[in-house]
C-alpha positions as CSV (number, residue, x, y, z in Angstrom):
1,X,129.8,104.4,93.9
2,X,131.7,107.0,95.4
3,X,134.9,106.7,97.5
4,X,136.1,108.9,99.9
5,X,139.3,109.6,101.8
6,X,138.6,110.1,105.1
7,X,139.6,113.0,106.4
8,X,138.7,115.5,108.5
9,X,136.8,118.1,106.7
10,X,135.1,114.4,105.3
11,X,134.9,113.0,108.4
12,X,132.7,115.8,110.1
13,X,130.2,115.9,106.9
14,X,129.7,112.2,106.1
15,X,127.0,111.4,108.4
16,X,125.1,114.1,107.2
17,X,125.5,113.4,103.7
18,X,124.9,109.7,104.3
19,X,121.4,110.9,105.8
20,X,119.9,112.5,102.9
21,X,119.5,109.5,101.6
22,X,117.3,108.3,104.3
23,X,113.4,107.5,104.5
24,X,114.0,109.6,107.4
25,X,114.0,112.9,105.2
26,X,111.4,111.9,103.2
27,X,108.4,113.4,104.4
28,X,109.0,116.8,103.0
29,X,108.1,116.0,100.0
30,X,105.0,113.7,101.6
31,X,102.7,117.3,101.0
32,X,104.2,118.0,97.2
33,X,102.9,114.3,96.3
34,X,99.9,114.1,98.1
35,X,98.8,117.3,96.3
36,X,99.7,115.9,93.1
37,X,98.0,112.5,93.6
38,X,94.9,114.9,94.9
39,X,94.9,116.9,91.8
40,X,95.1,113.7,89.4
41,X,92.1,112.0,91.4
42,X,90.2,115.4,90.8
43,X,91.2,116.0,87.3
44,X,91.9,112.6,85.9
45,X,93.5,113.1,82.8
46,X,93.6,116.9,82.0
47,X,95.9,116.8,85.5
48,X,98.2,113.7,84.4
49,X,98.8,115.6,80.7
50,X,99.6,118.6,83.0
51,X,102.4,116.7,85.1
52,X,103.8,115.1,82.5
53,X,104.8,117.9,80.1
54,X,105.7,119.9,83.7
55,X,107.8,116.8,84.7
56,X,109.4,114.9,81.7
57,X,108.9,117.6,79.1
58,X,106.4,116.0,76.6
59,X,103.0,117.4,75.5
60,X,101.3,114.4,76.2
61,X,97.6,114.8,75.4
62,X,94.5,112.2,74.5
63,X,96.1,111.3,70.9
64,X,98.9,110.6,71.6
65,X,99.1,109.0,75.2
66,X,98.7,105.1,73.4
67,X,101.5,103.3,71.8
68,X,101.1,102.5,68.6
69,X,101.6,99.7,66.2
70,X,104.5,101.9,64.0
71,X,106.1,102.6,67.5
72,X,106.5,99.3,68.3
73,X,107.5,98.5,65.3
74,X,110.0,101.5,64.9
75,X,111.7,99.9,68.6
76,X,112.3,96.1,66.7
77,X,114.1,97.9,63.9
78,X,116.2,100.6,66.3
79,X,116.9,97.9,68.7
80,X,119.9,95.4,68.6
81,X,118.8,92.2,68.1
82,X,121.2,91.0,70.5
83,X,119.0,92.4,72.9
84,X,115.8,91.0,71.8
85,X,117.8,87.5,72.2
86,X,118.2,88.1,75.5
87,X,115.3,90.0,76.3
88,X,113.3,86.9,75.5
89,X,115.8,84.4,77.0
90,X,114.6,86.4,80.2
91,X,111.2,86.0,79.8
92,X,111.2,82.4,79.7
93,X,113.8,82.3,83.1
94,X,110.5,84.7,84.5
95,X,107.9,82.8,83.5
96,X,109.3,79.6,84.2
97,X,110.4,80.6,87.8
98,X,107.0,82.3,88.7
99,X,105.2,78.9,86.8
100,X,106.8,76.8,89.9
101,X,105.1,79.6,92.4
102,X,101.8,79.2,90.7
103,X,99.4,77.6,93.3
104,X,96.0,76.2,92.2
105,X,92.5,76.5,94.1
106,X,91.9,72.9,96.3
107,X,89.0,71.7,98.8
108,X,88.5,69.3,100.6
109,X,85.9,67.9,103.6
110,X,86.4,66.2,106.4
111,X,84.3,63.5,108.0
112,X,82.1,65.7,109.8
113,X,81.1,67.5,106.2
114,X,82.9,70.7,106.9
115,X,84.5,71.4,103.4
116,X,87.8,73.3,103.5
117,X,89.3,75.1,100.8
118,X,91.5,77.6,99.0
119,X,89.9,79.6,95.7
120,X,92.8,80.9,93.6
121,X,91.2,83.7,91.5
122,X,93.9,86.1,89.2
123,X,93.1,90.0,89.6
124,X,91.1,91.1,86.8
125,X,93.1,93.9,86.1
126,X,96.6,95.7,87.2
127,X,98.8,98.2,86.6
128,X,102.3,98.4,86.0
129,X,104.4,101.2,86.2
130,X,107.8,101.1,84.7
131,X,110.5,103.5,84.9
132,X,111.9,105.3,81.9
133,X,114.4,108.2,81.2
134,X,117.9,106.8,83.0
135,X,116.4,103.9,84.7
136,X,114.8,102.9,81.7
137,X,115.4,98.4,81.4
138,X,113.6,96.0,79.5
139,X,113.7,93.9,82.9
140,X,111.4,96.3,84.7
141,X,108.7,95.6,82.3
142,X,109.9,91.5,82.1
143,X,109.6,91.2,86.3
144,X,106.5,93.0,86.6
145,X,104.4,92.0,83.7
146,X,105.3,88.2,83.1
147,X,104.5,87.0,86.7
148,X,100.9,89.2,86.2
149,X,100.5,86.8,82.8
150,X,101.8,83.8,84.6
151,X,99.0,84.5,87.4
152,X,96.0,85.0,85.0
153,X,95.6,88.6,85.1
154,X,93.5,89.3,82.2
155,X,94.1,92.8,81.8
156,X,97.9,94.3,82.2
157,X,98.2,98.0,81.9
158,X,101.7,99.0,81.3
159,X,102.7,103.2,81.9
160,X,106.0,104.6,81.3
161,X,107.1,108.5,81.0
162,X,108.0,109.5,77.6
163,X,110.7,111.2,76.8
164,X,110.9,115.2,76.0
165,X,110.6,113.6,72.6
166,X,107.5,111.5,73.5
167,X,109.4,108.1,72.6
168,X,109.5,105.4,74.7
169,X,113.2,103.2,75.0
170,X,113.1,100.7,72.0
171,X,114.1,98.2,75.0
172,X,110.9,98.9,77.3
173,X,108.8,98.8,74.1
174,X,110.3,95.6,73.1
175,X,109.8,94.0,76.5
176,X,106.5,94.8,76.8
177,X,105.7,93.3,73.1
């Protein structure tokens, strides 16, 4: 948060400042993304290994783009186990919460034979994207993957950017365990 005095040398600037944080100025960067995501639909990984040693610093290539076992590992003994108790306290208050949104598949026919229904059927497969370097927190992976697991999904797919190190936070690791 940042406080100001208002003045007037403030005064005559705030409005502007207050702007640059709107959607509004958003679209010049529209063209930079959509070349990117054109680049990655063209060139698939090679492109996504390009971006992500250009953007976060890490030579991220075919070998190493997978979490490992000794990773994983590595985050339960850096991490404090503090954390684990509540990381897990969390994912029961998720899952238990999106449990009570779960909705089931009913049908039903009236006297005229017209049947009626509702077929609940879980993705297959999703994505989740969760953020890393500053705004790196085990909730991100907790309120994105659980109500996916909740809901059926058979197949969660979890990306995070590594760090210029190529770790990922013991916490986001940990979560996603």
């Amino acid at each position: 948060m940042r406080i100001l005095t208002l003045s007037e040398d403030t005064k005559k600037d705030i409005l502007t400042n207050l702007l640059k944080r709107s959607p509004n100025s958003y679209g010049e960067y529209e063209g930079r993304v959509a070349a990117i995501i054109d680049d990655i639909k063209a060139r698939r990984d090679e492109a996504v290994f390009e971006y992500t040693k250009k953007f976060d610093g890490y030579d991220l290539n075919a070998e190493n783009i997978l979490v490992t076992d000794e990773e994983i590992k590595a985050a339960y003994d850096e991490i404090d186990p503090k954390l684990v108790d509540i990381i897990r306290k969390a994912l029961v208050n998720i899952r238990d919460y999106h449990a009570k949104q779960k909705r089931n598949s009913w049908f039903d026919a009236n006297e005229k034979g017209t049947i009626l229904g509702q077929k609940i059927t879980p993705l297959k497969r999703v994505g989740v994207y969760v953020p890393g370097g500053k705004a790196a927190y085990p909730s991100s992976v907790l309120m994105n993957v659980v109500p996916a697991k909740v809901a059926g999904v058979d197949e969660i797919i979890m990306t995070t950017p590594p760090s210029k190190d190529g770790k990922i936070y013991c916490g986001t690791l940990v979560a996603a365990k």
